[in-house]
C-alpha positions in Angstrom: -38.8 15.6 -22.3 -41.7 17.1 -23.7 -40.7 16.1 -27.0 -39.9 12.7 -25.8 -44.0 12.5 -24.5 -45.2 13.7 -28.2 -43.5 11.3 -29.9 -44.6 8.4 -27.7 -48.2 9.9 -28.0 -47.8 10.1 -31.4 -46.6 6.9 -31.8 -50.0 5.5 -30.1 -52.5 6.7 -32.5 -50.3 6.1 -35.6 -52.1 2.8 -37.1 -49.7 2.2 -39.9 -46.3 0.6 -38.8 -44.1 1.7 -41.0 -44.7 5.5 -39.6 -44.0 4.4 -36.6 -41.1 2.6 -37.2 -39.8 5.9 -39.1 -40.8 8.2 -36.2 -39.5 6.3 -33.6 -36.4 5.7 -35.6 -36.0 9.4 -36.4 -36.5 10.5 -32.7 -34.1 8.3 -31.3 -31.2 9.3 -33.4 -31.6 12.7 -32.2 -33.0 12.6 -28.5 -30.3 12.0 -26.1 -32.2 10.6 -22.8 -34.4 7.7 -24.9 -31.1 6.3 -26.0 -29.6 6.1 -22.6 -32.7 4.1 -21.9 -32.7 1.6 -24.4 -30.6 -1.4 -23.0 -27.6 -2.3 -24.3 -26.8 -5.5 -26.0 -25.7 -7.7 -22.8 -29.4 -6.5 -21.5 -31.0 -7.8 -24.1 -29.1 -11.0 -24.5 -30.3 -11.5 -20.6 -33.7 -11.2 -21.7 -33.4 -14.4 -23.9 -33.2 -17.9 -23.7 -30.3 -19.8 -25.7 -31.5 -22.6 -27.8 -29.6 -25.2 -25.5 -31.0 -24.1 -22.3 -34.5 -24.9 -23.9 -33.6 -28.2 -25.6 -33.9 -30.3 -22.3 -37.3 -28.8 -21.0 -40.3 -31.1 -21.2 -43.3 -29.1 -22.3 -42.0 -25.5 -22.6 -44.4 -24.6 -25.3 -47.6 -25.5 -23.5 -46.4 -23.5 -20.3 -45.6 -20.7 -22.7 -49.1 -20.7 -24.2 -50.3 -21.1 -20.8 -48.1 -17.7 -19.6 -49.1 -16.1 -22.8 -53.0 -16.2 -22.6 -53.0 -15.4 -18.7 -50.9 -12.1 -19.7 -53.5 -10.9 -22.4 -55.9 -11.6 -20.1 -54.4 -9.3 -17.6 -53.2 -6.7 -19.8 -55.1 -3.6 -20.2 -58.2 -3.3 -23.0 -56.9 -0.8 -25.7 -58.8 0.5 -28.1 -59.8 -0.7 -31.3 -57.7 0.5 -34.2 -60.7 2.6 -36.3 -61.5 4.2 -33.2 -57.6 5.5 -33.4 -58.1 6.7 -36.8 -61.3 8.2 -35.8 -59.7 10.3 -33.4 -57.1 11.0 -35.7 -60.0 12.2 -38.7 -62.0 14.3 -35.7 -58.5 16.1 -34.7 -57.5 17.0 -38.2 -61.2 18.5 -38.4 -60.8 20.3 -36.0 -57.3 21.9 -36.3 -58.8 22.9 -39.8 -61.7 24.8 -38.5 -59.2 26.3 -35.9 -56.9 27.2 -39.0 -59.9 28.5 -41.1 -61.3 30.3 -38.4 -58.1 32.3 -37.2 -57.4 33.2 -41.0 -60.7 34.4 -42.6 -61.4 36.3 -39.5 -61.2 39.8 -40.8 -58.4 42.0 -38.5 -60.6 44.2 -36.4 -60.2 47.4 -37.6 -60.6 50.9 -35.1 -63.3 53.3 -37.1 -64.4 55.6 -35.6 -68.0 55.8 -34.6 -69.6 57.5 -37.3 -72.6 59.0 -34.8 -69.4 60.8 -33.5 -69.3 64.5 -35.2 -66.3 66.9 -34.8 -67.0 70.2 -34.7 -64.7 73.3 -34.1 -66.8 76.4 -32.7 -64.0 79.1 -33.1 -60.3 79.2 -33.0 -58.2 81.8 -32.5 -54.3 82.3 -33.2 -52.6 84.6 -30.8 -55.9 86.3 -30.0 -56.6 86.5 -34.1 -59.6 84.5 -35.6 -58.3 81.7 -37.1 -59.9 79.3 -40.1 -59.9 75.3 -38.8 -60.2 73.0 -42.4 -61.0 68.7 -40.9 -59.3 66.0 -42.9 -60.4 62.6 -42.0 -59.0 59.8 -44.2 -60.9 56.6 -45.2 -58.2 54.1 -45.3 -56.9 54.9 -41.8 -58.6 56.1 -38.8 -56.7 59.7 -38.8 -58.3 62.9 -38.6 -55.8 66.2 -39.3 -56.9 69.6 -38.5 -55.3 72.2 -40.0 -55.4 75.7 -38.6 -54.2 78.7 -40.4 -54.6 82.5 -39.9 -57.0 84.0 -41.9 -55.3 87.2 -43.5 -57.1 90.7 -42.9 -60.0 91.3 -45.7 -60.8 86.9 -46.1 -63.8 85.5 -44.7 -64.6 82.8 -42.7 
């Protein structure tokens, strides 16, 4: 169904015929509910008026005119067709400053702060002094500390 309201929305602000033809064409060989709606051919033949019933009725052009030209003048104003392709223009602009947007923006990447200072006072390893050595890469935002015992005579 929600395909079903694209398409007929699509179909509105399409200005050339032949895409419309070709979309409508293309969604109702695949969409199941809009070709239950179209009517069948008995429908249609009910619709219209065989050539012999109009042959004896005086002045059925004129009254047709007549019915024709009261039903534009009831019909709903549409819009003009530029203003259809003006929409179209200003929607294409902006899905492409959506698109630029979304793909220059730069992924935001965690650093740490670089006011932010480790330091490591003293460090002991089962009650021994201990020598720390700080590793902080620059491609990620790691930082190893590596902790060994300092052997008897080293110093710190």
């Amino acid at each position: 169904m929600a395909n079903c309201r694209r398409i007929k929305f699509l179909f509105e602000f399409i200005p050339v015929k032949s895409l419309q033809y070709s979309l409508l064409r293309g969604h109702l060989s695949k969409c199941d509910v809009c070709q239950k709606e179209l009517a069948s051919f008995e429908e249609a033949q009910s619709a219209t008026l065989h050539k012999d019933r109009l042959e004896g009725v005086k002045d059925f052009w004129p009254q047709f005119l007549r019915n024709l030209e009261a039903e534009k003048q009831r019909s709903k104003p549409t819009l003009h067709p530029i203003w259809h392709w003006a929409m179209g223009v200003v929607g294409a602009i902006a899905f492409t400053l959506v698109l630029i947007f979304v793909l220059t923006r730069s992924p935001q990447k965690e650093h740490l702060d670089t006011s932010i200072k480790l330091t490591i006072d003293y460090v002991k390893i089962y009650d021994e002094p201990a020598q720390a050595i700080i590793f902080q890469t620059q491609d990620t935002n790691r930082t190893f500390i590596w902790v060994e015992k300092q052997l008897k005579g080293e110093m710190q």
